[in-house]
RODO-2510 file (C-alpha; in nm, 4 decimals, decimal comma):
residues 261
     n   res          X          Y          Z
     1     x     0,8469     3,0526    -0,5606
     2     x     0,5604     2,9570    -0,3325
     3     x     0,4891     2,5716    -0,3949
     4     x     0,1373     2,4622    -0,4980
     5     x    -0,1070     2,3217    -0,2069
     6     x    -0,2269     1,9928    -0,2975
     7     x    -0,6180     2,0035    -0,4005
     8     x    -0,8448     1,7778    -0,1756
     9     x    -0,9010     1,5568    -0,4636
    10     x    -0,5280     1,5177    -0,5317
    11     x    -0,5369     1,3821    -0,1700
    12     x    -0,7867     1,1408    -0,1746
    13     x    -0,6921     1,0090    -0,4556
    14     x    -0,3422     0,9697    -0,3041
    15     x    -0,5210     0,7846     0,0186
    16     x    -0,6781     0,5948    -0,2733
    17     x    -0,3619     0,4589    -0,4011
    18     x    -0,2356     0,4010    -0,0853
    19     x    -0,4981     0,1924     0,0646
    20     x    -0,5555    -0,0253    -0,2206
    21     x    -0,1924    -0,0601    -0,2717
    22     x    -0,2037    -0,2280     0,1056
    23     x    -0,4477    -0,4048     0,0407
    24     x    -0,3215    -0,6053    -0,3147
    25     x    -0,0146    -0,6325    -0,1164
    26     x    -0,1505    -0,8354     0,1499
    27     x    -0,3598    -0,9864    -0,0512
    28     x    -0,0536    -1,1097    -0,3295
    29     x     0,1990    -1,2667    -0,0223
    30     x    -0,1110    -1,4223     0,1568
    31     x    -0,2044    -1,6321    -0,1486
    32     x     0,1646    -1,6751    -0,2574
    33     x     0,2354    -1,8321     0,0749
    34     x    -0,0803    -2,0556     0,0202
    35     x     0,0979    -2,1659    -0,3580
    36     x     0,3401    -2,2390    -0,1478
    37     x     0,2229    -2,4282     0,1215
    38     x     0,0301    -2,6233    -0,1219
    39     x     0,3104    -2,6910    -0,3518
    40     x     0,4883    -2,8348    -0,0637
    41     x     0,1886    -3,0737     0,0499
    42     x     0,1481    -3,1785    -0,3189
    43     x     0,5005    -3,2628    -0,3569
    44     x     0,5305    -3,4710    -0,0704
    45     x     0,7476    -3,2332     0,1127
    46     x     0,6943    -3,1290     0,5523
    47     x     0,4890    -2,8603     0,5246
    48     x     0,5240    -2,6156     0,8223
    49     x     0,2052    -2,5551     0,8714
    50     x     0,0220    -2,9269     0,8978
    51     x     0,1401    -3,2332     0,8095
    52     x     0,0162    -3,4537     0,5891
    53     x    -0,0569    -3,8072     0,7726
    54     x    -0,2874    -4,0378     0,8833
    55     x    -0,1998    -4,0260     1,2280
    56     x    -0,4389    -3,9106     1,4950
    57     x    -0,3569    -3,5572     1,5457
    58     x    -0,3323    -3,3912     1,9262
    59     x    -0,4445    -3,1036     2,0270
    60     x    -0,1501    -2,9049     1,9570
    61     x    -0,2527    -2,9554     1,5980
    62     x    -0,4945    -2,7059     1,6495
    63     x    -0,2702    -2,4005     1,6203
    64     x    -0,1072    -2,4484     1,2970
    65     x    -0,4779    -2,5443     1,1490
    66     x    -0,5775    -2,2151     1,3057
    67     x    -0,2788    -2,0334     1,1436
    68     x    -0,3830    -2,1494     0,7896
    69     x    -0,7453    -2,0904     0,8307
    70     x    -0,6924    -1,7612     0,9134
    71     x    -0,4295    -1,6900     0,5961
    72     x    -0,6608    -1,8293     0,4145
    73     x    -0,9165    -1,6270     0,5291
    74     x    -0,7262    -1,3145     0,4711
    75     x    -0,6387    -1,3877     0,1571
    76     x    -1,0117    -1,4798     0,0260
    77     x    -1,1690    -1,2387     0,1866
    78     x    -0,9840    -0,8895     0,1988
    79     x    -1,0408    -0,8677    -0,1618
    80     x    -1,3994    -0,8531    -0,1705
    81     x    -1,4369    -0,6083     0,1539
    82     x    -1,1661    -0,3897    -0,0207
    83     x    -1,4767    -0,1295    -0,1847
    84     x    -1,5979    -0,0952     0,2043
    85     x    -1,2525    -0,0690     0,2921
    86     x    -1,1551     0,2089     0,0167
    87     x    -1,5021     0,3677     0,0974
    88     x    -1,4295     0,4422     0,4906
    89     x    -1,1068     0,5519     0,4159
    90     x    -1,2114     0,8444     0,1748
    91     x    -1,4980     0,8862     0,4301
    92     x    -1,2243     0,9650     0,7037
    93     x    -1,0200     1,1519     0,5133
    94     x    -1,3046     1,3793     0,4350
    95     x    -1,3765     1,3946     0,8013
    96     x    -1,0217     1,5000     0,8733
    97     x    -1,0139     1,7990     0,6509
    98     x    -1,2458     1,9394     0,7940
    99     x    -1,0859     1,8993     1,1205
   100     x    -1,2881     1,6050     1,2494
   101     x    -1,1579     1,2932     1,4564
   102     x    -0,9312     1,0341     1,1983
   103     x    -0,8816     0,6954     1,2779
   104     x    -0,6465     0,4281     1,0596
   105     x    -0,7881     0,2665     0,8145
   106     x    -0,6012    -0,0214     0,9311
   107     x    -0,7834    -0,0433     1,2543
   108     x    -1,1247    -0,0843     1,0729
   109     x    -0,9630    -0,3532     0,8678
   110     x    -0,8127    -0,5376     1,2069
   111     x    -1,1952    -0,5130     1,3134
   112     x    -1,2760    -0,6753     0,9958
   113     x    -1,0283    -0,9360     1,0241
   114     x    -1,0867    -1,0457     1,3778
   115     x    -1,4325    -1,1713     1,3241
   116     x    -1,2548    -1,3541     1,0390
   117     x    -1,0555    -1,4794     1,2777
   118     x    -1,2388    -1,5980     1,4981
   119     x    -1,4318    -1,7850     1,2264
   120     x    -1,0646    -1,9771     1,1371
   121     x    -1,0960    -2,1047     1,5027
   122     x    -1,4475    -2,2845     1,4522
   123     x    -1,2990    -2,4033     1,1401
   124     x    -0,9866    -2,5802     1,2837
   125     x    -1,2110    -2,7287     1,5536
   126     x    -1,3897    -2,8663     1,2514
   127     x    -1,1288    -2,9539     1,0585
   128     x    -0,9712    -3,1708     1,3873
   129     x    -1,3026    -3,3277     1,4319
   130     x    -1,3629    -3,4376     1,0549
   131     x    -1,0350    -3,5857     1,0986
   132     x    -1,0629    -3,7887     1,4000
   133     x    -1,3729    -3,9175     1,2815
   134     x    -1,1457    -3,9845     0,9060
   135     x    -1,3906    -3,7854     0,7112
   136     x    -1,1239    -3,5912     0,5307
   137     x    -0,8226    -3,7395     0,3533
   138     x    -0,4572    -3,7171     0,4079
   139     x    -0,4347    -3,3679     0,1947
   140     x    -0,7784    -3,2144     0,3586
   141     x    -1,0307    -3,3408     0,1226
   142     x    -1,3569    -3,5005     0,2037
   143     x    -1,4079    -3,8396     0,1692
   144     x    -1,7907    -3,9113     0,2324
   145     x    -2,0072    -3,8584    -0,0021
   146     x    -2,2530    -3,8163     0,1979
   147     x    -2,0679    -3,5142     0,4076
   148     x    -1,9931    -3,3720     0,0988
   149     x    -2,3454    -3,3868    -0,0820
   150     x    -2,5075    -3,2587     0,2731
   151     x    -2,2419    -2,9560     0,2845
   152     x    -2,3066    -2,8507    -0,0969
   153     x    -2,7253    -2,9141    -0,0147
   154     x    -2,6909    -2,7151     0,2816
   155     x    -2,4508    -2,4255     0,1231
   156     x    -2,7044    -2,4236    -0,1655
   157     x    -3,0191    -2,3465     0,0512
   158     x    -2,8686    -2,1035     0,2380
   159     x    -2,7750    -1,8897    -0,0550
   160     x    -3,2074    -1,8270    -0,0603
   161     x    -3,2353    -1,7683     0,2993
   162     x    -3,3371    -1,4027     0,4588
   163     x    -3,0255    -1,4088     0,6564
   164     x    -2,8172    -1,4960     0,3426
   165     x    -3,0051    -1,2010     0,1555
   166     x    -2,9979    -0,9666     0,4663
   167     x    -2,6121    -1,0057     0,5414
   168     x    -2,5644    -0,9685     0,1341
   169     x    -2,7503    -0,6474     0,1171
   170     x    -2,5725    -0,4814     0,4056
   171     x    -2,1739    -0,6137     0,2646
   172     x    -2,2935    -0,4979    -0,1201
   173     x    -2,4070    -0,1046     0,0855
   174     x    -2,0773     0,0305     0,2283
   175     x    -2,1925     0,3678     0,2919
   176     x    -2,4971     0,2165     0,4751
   177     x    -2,2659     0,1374     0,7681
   178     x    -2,0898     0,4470     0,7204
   179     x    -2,3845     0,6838     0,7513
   180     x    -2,6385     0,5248     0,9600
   181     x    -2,3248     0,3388     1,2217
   182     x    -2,0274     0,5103     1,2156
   183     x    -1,8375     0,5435     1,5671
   184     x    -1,5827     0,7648     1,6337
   185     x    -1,2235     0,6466     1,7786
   186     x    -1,0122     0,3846     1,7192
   187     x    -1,2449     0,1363     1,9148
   188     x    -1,5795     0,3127     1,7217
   189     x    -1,3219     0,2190     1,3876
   190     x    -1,2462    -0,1522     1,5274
   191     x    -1,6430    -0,1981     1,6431
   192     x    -1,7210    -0,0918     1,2678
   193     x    -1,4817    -0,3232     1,1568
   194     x    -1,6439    -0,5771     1,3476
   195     x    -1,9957    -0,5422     1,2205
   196     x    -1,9179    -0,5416     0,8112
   197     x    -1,6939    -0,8825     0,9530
   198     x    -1,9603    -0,9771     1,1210
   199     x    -2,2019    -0,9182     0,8352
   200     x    -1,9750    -1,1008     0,5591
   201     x    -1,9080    -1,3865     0,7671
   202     x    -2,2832    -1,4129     0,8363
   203     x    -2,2928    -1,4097     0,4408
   204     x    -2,0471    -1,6270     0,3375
   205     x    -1,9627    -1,9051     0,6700
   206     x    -2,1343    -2,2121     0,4710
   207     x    -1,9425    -2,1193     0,1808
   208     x    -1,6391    -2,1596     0,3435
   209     x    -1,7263    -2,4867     0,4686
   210     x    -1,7166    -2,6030     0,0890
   211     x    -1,3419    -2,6100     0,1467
   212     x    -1,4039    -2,9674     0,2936
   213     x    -1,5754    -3,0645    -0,0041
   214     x    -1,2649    -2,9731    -0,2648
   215     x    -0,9965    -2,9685    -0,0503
   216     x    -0,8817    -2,7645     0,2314
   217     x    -0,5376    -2,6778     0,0077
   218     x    -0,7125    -2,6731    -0,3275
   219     x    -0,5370    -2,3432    -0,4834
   220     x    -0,7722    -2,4067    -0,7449
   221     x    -1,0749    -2,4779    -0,4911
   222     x    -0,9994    -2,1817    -0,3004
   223     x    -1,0017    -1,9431    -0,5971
   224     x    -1,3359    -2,0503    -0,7344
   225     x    -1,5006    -1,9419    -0,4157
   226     x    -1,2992    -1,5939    -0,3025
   227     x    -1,4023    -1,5028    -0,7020
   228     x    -1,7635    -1,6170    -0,6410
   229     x    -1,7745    -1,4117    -0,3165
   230     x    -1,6120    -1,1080    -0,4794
   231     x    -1,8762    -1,1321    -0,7825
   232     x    -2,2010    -1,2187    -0,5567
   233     x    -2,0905    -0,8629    -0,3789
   234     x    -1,9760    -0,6643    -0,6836
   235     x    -2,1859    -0,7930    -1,0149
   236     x    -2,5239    -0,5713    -1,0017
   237     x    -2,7344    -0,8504    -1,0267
   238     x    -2,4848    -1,0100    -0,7708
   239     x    -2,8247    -1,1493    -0,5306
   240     x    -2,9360    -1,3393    -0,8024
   241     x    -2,6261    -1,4559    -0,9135
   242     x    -2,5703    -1,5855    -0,5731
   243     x    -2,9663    -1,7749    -0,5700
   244     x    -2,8610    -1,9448    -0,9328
   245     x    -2,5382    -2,0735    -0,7990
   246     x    -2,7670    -2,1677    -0,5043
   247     x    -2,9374    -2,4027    -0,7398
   248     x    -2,6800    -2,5048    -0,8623
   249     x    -2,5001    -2,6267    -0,5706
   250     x    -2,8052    -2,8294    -0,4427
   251     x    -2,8319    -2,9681    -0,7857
   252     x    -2,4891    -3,0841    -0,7042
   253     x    -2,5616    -3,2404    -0,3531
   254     x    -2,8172    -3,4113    -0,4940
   255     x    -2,5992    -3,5665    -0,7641
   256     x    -2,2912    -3,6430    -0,5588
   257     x    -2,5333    -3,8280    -0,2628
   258     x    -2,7489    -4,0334    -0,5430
   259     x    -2,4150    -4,1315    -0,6948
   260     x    -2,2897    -4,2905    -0,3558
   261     x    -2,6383    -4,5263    -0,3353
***
């Protein structure tokens, strides 16, 4: 008996499967590790990654900050690029039956992750800085009011900005990239990968920087704004979603600055 060939659909739906599977799986151990980093800070215990004091750190502090930006990074932000993710993988697995060039999907998703990357290094920078100057507290939260009240002002005025709406529109359009930018190779994959990094960091930097208001290792903190990311791409009205919360959060600067007079 001559076995069945699969059907094309059977196969992308297979690549389907597969690529999201990756994805929840890197996803699930980056924010368990992040529990569990945080577990350990809030119990008191060493945690491997930074410690917890009030000493002035050195420069060689810099690498384990890095290290837990960019987890963190990875674990709020895969999520929300997985539908441009999924999206150029069916793309290329179109393209390689009908005998055209394929690339890994997980080269496009390196791309994506090195601009994230490089973001994580800015943000330990910042993170040293705040601390040297004691602007953040022994477990990463912000201690001025008036840092915090300028961050959540600032974060809230950028979410009506044309750069905000213009980095928004291209992240919410996967096949945009796909159809009007795609490169071919491995580096035309990474370069690809680059630009939808380039255009969700673009979207989504200041919102990052809210860590520093609620705490750097705020499970809770974190959550609230990798779900508020994933909805401002995902929810159909997700632009004005994001210009309400805008509101919102300069409603809140305001508030926590007139409360420190």
């Amino acid at each position: 008996m001559i076995p069945s060939v699969p059907s094309l659909e059977s196969i992308l739906k297979r690549d389907r499967l597969v690529v999201f599977a990756a994805l929840a799986g890197i996803t699930t151990v980056t924010w368990a590790y992040m529990v569990h980093e945080a577990h350990g800070m809030g119990a008191g215990a060493c945690c491997r990654m930074i410690a917890p004091d009030t000493d002035r750190w050195t420069t060689s502090t810099l690498l384990p900050l890095f290290l837990m930006w960019a987890e963190m990074m990875v674990a709020m932000m895969v999520p929300s690029a997985a539908p441009m993710i999924l999206t150029f993988a069916a793309v290329n697995r179109k393209r390689r039956e009908r005998d055209q060039p394929f690339v890994s999907t997980g080269i496009f998703l390196a791309g994506y992750l090195f601009v994230w990357t490089l973001f994580s290094a800015f943000a330990a920078v910042a993170q040293w800085f705040l601390h040297a100057e004691a602007l953040l507290t022994p477990m990463m939260v912000g201690q001025s009011p008036v840092l915090g009240g300028a961050l959540l002002i600032a974060a809230g005025t950028f979410q009506w900005t044309p750069l905000k709406n213009a980095c928004l529109t291209r992240c919410r359009s996967p096949l945009n990239l796909l159809l009007t930018g795609w490169r071919e190779g491995k580096a035309g994959a990474f370069i690809m990968g680059c630009k939808h990094g380039a255009d969700c960091t673009g979207c989504c930097w200041i919102l990052m920087l809210l860590l520093f208001v609620g705490g750097v290792m705020n499970i809770a903190w974190i959550a609230a704004i990798a779900i508020f990311v994933l909805l401002e791409k995902v929810l159909p009205k997700g632009p004005l979603f994001g210009e309400v919360a805008g509101g919102g959060l300069i409603a809140w600067g305001v508030w926590v600055l007139f409360s420190a007079i």
